[in-house]
C-alpha positions in Angstrom: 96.1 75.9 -138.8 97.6 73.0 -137.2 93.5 72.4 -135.6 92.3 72.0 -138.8 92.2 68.8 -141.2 94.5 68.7 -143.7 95.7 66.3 -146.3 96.2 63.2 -144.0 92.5 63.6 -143.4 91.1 63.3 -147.2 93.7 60.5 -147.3 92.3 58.8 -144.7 88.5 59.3 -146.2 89.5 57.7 -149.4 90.9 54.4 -147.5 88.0 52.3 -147.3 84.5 54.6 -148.3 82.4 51.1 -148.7 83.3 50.0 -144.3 82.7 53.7 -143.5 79.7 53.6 -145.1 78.6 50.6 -143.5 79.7 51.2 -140.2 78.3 54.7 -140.0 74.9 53.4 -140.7 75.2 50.5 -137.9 76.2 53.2 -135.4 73.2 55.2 -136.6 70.6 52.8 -135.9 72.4 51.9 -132.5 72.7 55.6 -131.6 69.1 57.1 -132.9 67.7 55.5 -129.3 70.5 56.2 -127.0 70.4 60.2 -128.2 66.9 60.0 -127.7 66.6 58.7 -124.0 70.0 60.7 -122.8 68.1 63.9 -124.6 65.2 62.9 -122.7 67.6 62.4 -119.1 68.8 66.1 -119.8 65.5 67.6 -119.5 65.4 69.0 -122.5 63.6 65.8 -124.7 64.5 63.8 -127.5 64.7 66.4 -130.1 67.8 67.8 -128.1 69.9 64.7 -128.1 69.1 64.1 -131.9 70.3 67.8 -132.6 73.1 67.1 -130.6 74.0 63.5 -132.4 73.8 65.4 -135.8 75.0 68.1 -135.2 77.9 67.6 -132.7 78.8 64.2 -134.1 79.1 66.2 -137.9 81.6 68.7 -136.2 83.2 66.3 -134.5 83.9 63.9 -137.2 85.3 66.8 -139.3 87.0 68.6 -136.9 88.1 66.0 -134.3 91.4 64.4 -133.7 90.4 61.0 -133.6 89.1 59.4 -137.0 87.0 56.3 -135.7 85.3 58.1 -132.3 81.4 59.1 -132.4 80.1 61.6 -130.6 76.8 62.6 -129.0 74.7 63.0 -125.7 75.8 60.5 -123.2 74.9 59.4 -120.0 77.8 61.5 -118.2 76.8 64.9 -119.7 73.1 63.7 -118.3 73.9 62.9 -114.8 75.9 67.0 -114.6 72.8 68.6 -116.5 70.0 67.1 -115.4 69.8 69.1 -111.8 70.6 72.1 -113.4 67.6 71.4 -116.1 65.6 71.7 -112.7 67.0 74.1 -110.9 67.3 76.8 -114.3 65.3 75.7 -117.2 66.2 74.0 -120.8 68.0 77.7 -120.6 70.2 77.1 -118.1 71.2 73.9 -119.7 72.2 75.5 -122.8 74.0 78.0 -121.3 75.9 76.0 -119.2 77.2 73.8 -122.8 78.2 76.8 -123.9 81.0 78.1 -121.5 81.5 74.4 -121.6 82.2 74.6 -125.3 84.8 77.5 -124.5 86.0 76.2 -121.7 87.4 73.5 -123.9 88.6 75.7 -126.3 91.3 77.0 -123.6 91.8 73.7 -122.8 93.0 73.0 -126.6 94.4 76.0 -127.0 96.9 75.5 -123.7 97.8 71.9 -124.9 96.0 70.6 -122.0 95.8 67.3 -124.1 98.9 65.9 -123.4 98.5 65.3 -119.7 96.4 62.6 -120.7 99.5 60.3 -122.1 100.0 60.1 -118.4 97.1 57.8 -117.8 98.6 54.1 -117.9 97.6 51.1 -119.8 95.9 49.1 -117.4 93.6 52.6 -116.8 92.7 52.1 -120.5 92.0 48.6 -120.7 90.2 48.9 -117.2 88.1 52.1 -118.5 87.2 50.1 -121.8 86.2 46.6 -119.8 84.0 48.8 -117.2 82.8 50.2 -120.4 81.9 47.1 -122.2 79.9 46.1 -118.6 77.9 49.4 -118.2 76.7 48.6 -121.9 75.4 45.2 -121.2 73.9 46.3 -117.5 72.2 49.2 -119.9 70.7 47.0 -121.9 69.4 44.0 -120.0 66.4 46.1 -119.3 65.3 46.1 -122.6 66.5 42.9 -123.9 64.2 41.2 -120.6 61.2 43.3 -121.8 61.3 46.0 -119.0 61.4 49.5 -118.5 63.4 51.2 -116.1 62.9 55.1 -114.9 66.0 57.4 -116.0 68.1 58.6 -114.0 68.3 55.3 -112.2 71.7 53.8 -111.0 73.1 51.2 -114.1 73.4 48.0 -111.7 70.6 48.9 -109.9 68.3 48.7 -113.1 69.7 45.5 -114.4 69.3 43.7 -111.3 66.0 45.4 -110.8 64.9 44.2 -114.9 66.3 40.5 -113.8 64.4 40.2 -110.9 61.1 41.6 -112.6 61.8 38.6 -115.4 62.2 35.9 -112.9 58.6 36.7 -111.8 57.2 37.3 -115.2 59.3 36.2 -117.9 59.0 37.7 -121.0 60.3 35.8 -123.7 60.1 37.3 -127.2 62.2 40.5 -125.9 64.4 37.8 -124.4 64.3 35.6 -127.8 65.0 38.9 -130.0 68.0 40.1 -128.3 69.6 36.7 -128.1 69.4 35.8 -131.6 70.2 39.1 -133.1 73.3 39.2 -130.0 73.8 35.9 -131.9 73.9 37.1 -135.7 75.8 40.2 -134.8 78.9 38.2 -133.1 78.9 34.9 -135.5 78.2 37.0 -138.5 81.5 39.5 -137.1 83.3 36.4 -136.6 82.8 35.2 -140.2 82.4 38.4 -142.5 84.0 41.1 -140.6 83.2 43.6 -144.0 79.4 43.0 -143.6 77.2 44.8 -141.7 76.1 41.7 -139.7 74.1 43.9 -136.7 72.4 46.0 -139.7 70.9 43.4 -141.2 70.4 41.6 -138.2 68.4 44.4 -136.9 66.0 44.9 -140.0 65.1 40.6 -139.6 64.0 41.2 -136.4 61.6 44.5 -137.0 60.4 42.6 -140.6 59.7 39.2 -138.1 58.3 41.7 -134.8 55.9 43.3 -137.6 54.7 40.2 -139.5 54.1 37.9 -136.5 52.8 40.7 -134.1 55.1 40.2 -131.4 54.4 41.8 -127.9 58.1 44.0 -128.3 58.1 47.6 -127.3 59.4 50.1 -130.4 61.0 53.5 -130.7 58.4 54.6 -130.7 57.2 58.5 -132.2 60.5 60.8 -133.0 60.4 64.1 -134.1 60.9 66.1 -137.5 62.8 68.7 -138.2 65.8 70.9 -136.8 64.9 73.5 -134.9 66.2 77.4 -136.4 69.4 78.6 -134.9 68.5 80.8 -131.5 70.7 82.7 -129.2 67.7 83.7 -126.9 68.7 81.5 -124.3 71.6 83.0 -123.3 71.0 83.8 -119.4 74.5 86.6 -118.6 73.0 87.0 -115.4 73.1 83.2 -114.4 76.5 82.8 -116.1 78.5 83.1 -112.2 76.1 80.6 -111.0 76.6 78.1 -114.1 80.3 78.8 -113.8 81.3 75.7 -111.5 78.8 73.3 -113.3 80.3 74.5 -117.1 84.3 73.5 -115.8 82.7 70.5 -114.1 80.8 69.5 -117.3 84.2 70.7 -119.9 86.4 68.4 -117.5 83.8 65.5 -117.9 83.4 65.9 -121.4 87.5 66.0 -122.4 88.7 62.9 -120.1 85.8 60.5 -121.4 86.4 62.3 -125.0 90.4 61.6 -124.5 89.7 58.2 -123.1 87.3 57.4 -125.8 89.8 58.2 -128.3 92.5 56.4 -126.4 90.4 53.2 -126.2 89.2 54.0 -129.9 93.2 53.2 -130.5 93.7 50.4 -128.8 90.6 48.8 -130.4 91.7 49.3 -133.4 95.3 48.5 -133.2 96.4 51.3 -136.4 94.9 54.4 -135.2 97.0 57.5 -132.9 94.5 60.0 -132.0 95.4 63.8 -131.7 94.3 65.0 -128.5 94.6 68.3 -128.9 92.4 68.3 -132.1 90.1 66.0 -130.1 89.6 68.7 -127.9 89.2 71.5 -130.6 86.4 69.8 -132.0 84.6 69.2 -128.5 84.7 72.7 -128.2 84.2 73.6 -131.2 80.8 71.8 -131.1 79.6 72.4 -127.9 80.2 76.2 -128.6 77.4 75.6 -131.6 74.9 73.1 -130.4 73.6 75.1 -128.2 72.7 77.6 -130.3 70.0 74.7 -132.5 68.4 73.5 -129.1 70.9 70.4 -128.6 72.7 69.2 -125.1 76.1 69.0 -124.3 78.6 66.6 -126.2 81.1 64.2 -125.6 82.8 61.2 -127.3 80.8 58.0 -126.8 82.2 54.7 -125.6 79.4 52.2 -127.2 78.9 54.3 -130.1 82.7 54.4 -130.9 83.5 50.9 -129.9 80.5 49.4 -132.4 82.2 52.1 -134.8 85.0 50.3 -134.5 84.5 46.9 -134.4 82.4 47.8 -137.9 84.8 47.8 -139.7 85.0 51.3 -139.9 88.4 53.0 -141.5 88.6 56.9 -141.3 85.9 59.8 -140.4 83.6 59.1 -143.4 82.2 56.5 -141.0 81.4 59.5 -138.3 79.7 61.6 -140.9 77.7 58.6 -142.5 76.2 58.4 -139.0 75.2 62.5 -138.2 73.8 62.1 -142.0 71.9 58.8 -141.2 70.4 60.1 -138.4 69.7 63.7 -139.8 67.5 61.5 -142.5 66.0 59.8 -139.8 64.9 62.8 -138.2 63.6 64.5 -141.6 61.9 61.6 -143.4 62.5 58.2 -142.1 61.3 58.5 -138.3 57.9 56.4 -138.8 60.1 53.9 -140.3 62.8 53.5 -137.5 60.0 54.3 -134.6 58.8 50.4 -135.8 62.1 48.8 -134.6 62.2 47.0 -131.5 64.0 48.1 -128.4 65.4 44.3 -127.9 67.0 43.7 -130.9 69.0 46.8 -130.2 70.0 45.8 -126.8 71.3 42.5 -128.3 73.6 44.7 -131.0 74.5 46.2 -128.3 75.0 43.6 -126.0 77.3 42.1 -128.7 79.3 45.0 -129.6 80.5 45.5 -126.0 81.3 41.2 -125.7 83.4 42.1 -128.3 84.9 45.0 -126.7 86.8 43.2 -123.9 90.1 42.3 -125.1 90.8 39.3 -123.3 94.1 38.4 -124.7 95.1 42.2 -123.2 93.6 41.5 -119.8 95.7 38.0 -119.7 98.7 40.1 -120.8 98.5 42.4 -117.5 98.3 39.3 -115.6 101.1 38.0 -116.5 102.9 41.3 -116.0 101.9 41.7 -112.7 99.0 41.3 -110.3 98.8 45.0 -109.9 98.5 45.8 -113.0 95.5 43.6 -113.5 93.9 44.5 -110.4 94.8 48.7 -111.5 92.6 47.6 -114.3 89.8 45.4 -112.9 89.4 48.3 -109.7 88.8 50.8 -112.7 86.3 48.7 -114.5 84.7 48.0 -111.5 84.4 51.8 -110.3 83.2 52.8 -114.2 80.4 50.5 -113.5 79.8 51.0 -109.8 80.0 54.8 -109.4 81.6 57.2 -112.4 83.9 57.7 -115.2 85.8 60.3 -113.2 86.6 58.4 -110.0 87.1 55.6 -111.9 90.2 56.9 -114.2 91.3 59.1 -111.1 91.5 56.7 -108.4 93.3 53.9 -111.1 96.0 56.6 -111.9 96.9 57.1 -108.5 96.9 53.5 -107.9 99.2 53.3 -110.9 101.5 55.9 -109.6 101.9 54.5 -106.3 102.6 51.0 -107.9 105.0 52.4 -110.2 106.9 54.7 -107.3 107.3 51.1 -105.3 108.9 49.6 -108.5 111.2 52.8 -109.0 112.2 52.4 -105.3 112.7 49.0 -105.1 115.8 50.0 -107.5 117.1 52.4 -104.6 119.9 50.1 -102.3 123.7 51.2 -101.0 126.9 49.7 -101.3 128.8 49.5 -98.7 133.1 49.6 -98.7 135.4 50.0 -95.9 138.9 50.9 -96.8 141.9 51.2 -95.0 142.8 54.8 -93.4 146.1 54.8 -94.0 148.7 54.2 -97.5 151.8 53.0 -98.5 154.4 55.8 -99.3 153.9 54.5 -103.5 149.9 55.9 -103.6 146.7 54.4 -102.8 145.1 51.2 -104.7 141.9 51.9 -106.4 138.6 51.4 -104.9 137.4 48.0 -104.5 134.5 48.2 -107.3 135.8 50.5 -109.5 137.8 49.2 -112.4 141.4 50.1 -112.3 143.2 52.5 -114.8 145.0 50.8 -117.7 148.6 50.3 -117.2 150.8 50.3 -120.1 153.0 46.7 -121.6 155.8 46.2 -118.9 154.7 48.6 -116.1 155.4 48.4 -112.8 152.3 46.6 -111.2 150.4 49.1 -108.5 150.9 49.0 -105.3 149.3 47.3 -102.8 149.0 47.9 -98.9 151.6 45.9 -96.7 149.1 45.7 -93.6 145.6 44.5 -92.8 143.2 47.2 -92.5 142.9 48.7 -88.6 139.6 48.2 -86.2 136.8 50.5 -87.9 137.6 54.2 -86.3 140.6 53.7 -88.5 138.9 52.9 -91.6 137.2 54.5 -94.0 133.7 53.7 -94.5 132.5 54.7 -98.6 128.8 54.2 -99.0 127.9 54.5 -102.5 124.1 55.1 -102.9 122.0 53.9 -106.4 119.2 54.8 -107.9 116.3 57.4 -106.6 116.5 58.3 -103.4 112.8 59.6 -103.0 110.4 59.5 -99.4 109.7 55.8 -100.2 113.4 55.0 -99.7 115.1 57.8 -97.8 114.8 56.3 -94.5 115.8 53.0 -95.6 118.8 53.6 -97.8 120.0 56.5 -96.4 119.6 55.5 -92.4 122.0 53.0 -92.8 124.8 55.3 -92.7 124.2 56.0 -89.0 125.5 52.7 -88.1 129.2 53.7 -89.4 131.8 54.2 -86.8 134.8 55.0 -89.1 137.1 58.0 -88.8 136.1 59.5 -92.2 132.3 58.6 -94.2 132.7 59.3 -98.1 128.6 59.5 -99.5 128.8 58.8 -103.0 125.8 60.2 -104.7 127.3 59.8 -108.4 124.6 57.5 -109.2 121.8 58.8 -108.0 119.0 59.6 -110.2 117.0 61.3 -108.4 116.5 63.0 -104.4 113.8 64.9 -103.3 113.2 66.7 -100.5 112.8 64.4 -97.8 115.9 62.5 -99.4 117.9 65.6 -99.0 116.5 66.3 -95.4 117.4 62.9 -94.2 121.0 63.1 -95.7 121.5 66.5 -93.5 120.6 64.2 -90.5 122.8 62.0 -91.3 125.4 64.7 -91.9 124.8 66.0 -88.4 124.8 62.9 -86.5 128.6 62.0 -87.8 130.1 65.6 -87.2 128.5 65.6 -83.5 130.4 62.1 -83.1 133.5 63.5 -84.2 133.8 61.8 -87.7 135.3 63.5 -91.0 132.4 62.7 -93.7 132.9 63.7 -97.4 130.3 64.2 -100.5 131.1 62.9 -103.8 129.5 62.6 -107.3 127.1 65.4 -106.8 125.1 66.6 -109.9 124.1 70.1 -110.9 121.0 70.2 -110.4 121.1 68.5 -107.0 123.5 70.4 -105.9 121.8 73.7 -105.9 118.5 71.7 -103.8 121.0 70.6 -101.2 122.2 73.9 -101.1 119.1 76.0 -101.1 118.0 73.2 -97.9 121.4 74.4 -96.3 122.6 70.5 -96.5 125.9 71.9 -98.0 126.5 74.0 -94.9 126.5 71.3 -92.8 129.7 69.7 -94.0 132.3 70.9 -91.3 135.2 71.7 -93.7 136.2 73.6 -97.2 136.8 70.5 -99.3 134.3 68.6 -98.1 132.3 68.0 -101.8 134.1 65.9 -104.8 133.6 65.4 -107.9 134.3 61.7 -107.4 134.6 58.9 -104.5 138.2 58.4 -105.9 139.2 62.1 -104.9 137.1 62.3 -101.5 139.1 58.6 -100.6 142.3 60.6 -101.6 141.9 63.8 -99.8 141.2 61.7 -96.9 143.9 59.5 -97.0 146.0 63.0 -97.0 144.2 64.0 -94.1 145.2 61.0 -92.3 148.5 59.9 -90.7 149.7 56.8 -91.9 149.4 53.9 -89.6 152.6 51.8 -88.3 152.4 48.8 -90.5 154.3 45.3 -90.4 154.7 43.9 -93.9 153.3 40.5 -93.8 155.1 37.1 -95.6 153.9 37.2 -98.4 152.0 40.3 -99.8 148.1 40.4 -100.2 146.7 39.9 -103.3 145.1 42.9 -105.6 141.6 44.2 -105.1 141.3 43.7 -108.8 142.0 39.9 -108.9 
């Protein structure tokens, strides 16, 4: 029950009907040609990728954890079906977004969602400013008056469409995408409510149509919904289509999850639901199939022109898979009339507006790795995938965060004397001393300078994680100590791994092969049972050897010890404590 919408949802609906309305239809008229050429990338046409943008976007927007995302065919589920279009038929296709479809379901099911909180910040930002770039390298094509094949790497064709201009410009497409790029972005500037790229988009088709200019349209779409079918369902083929339906499911929920994410941060008062994001991906691939319609995924440029539309709940989702169901039953003539340019300057100006500069600057100033984490991810989003994008900026971000967690790693080193005065021991230099009560005897203090180091003892207290980044740094410095007796204090440690734990049995060995008395102290639970499973415990050379705390190992060596002949100086040395 927790999958399905409840009250929040028909809140949310009844927020702001008038933007969702308005937004919903600008997404429509921006998405009616992107479903149609990614339906045509599949294999299977452009009816599929309208089925799938009704139908799958409708599902999605009801069923979906994330209010302001749109969803459809996209260029992602393309590139993963398209081979297997040719290598098993529109069947194989729909087969294979099917087990994708349940394939997701497990992945809701098992919570799968939340693994995604681990991707950083400067990921997000990254994924949504590589985003913003694929758009406008998508769309300089058309807005230069060129065509490029499908299938056809996204710089490649831009630079391609560039060149092509340079040696036979073509200025009305050029003209028409500037000035509606224009109209879209000043008109957002000044009436965020209106539906600027709408309207901006109908002047340019009205002005293509009366003044005949040479701008290539739509052009024919079809009618109609297919009837539901399960005839393509290929059991046979189902091993074979295995290993493309998890690649395809894994596809489809990290650009769905990061969608949603970046849907978030766009909108600065939206907190998706992953796990309800993921429901409805399954949910809808599991049915698409079933009308004729491709695989589905949540849509960056669809969701971010969503977004910066104004638009305030779901409504705005389901104005869109109803716009562009009308479009398909009765208004495709109309829409086949509007030029490809002046959507490619909408576009162009909905992803200008997606790059959050003020973000971008913000990393910056944080650190340079954060804002190269998210540059390198823009960058790869453009230059090669979505997936190696995202993967190769967490690791970066993990391996930049484990060098700031072990820059916090260091030791203190504290040599104290290996014998006592008959009254007790003074307390640890660092360590605050106990409260003594109104007229008490002050504590004692030693009557003799401390001896050369073998009669010492040598404390090294050890802070923060002590991981493989720091083990042989922190801990290796123990090795130098020559004293009698070596306390480790590992009270605050936060955490030790393995190699941490392996190092501090080396260490272990080298002093007992020397001869030296060494002591643990301030061991936690938990990494206490690790040292002992690793047979680090053994190691010590006596019963005794592991405290609770530094002050008891200092004690139970100063027992262990004889006390040293001492000749009380003049005047006695002054406290640790002052």
């Amino acid at each position: 029950m927790r999958l399905l919408p409840g009250r929040a949802d028909l809140a949310a609906v009844r927020r702001a009907p008038r933007k969702d309305l308005f937004a919903g239809l600008t997404v429509a008229v921006a998405a009616l040609p992107l479903s149609i050429g990614f339906g045509v990338a599949t294999g299977l046409g452009a009816r599929a990728g309208l089925v799938t943008a009704v139908l799958a976007g409708g599902l999605v927007a009801v069923l979906g954890g994330a209010r302001l995302q749109i969803t459809g065919p996209s260029g992602v589920v393309a590139v993963v079906l398209a081979p297997i279009a040719q290598a098993h038929g529109a069947a194989g296709v729909l087969t294979t977004g099917l087990l994708a479809g349940v394939v997701l379901l497990g992945l809701a099911l098992t919570r799968a969602s939340r693994y995604a909180r681990w991707v950083p910040a400067p990921v997000v930002k990254g994924f949504v400013l590589g985003a913003a770039v694929v758009i406008v390298a998508q769309q300089i094509p058309p807005a230069l008056g060129r065509t490029v094949p499908h299938g056809e790497a996204v710089a490649a064709a831009a630079a391609r469409a560039a060149a092509g201009f340079v040696a036979e410009p073509h200025w009305p497409a050029l003209l028409t995408a500037l000035a509606t790029a224009a109209v879209s972005l000043v008109g957002a500037r000044l009436r965020p409510a209106a539906p600027f790229p709408l309207l901006a988009i109908a002047a340019a088709t009205v002005v293509a149509g009366v003044a005949h200019l040479p701008l290539a349209r739509i052009g024919h779409l079809p009618t109609g919904l297919p009837a539901p079918s399960g005839g393509f369902l290929l059991p046979s083929e189902v091993p074979a289509l295995l290993p493309a339906a998890v690649t395809l499911a894994a596809l489809v929920a990290l650009e769905s999850l990061m969608t949603a994410a970046a849907a978030d941060a766009l909108s600065g008062a939206e907190r998706h639901d992953g796990q309800r994001v993921l429901f409805g991906q399954g949910i809808a691939n599991l049915v698409v199939p079933f009308f004729g319609g491709v695989a589905a995924t949540g849509t960056m440029c669809r969701t971010a022109i969503n977004v910066r539309s104004g638009a305030a709940s779901q409504l705005a989702a389901l104005t869109n898979a109803a716009a562009l169901a009308l479009v398909v039953w009765s208004a495709a003539p109309l829409v086949s009339t509007v030029p490809l340019a002046a959507l490619a300057g909408v576009l162009i100006a909905t992803a200008l507006r997606m790059i959050d500069l003020a973000a971008l600057r913000a990393l910056g100033r944080v650190g340079r790795g954060q804002a190269a984490i998210a540059a390198l991810t823009g960058a790869l989003t453009l230059a090669v995938n979505l997936v190696t994008a995202v993967v190769t900026g967490i690791v970066l971000a993990m391996v930049l965060a484990l060098r700031t967690v072990a820059a916090t790693a260091r030791v203190e080193h504290v040599w104290i004397p290996a014998w006592v005065p008959v009254q007790g021991a003074p307390p640890l230099a660092g360590r605050p001393p106990s409260p003594q009560a109104p007229g008490a005897p002050a504590l004692p203090v030693p009557t003799a300078l401390p001896g050369p180091p073998d009669e010492q003892i040598s404390v090294h207290r050890f802070t923060g994680p002590l991981l493989f980044t720091t083990a042989d740094r922190v801990l290796r410095t123990v090795l130098a100590s020559r004293a009698r007796v070596v306390v480790l204090d590992l009270e605050r440690v936060t955490g030790l791994d393995s190699t941490a734990m392996l190092t501090l049995a080396e260490v272990i060995d080298h002093h007992v092969r020397r001869g030296a008395v060494i002591h643990l102290s301030g061991v936690r639970d938990t990494h206490r049972l690790h040292l002992d499973a690793l047979g680090v415990l053994a190691k010590l050379p006596a019963p005794g050897a592991l405290f609770e705390t530094v002050d008891e190992a200092v004690a139970h060596a100063h027992q262990r010890n004889r006390p040293l002949p001492a000749t009380p100086p003049e005047e006695p040395l002054p406290h640790p404590r002052n």
